[in-house]
C-alpha distance (Angstrom), angle and dihedral (degrees) to the residues before:
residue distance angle dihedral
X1 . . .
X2 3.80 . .
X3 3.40 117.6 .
X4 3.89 98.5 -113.2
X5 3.94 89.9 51.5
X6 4.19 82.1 46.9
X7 3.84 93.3 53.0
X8 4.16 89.5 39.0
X9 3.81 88.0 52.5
X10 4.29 89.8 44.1
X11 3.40 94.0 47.8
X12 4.19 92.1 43.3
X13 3.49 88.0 56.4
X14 3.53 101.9 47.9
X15 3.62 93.8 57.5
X16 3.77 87.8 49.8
X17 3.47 83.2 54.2
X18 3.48 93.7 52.1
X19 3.93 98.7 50.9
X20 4.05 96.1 32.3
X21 3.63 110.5 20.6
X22 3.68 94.1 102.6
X23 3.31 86.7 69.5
X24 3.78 100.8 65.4
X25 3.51 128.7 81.8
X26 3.90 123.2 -87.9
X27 3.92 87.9 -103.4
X28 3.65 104.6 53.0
X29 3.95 85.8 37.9
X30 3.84 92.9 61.5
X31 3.65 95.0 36.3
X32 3.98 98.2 55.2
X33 3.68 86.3 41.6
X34 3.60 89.7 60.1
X35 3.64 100.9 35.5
X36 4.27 97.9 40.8
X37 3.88 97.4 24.5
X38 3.88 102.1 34.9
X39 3.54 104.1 30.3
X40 4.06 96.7 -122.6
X41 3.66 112.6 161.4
X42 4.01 121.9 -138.5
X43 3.01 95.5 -91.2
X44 3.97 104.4 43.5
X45 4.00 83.3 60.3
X46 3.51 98.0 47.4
X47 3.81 90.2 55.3
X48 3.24 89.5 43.9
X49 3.99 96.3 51.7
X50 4.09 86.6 32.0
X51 3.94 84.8 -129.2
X52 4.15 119.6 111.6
X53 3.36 129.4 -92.5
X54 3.75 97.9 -115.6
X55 4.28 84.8 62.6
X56 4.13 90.7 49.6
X57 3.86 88.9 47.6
X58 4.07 85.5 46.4
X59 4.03 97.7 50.9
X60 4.08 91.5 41.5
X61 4.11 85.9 48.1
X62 3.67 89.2 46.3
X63 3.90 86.5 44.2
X64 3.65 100.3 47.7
X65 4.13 91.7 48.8
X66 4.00 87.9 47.2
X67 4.07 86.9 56.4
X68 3.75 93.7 47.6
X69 3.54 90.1 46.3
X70 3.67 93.4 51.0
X71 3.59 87.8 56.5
X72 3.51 103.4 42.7
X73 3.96 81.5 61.9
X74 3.82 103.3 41.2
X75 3.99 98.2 19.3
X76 4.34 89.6 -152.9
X77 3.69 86.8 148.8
X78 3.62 94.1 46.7
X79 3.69 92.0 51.1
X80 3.84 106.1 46.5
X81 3.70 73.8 48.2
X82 3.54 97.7 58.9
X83 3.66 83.1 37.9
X84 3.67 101.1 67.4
X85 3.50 93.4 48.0
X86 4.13 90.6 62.1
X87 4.08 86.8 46.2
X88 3.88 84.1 49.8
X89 3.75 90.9 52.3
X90 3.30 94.0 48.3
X91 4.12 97.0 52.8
X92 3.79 83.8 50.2
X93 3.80 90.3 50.4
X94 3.87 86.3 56.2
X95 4.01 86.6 83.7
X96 3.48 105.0 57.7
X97 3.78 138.2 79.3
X98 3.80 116.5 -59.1
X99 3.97 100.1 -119.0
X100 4.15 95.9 45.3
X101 4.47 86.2 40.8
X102 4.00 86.8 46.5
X103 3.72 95.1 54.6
X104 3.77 90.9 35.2
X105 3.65 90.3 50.7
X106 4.32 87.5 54.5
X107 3.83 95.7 45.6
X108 3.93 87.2 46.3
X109 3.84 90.0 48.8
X110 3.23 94.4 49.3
X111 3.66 96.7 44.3
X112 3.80 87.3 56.0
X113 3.88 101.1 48.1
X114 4.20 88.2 46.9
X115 3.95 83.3 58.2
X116 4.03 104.5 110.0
């Protein structure tokens, strides 16, 4: 895996994490927190958990399909994402000329409160 598509996929998951990862169990919380947020390897966690590295690769697997799962059903990341976008819009907006940034401001608004 390249390394942009590695730090894409790191930094996917940890906002999964962020919005879903009270949701997973206590194992597969600690171990992605180690392995995404403080750059263990494998192997460092396994020692550290005296289990094998095949098991920590299994519960961060299991806990990485769990997060996309959760947001395949309740799409928070995709929203906040969607979100921020609007907000962006909006700060661009506060450039222009006051009639065309006044309407754009409403439509934007509204855009954002009809998000689900």
């Amino acid at each position: 895996m390249s390394e942009e598509r590695l730090l894409a996929k790191t930094n996917r998951i940890n906002l999964l994490f962020d919005f879903y990862g009270r949701l997973l169990t206590d194992k597969q919380r600690t171990f992605l927190s180690y392995y995404f947020h403080e750059d263990f390897s494998l192997g460092e966690i396994a020692s550290e958990f005296e289990i094998s590295r095949q098991a920590v690769y299994e519960h961060i697997k299991r806990a990485e399909i769990t997060l996309e799962e959760l947001e395949t059903k309740l799409e928070l990341l995709a929203k906040h994402e969607e979100r921020g976008k609007l907000i962006s819009q909006l700060e661009s907006l506060l450039e222009g000329d006051s009639e065309r940034m006044k309407n754009a401001i409403k439509d934007l608004v509204q855009r954002i409160y009809s998000i689900d």
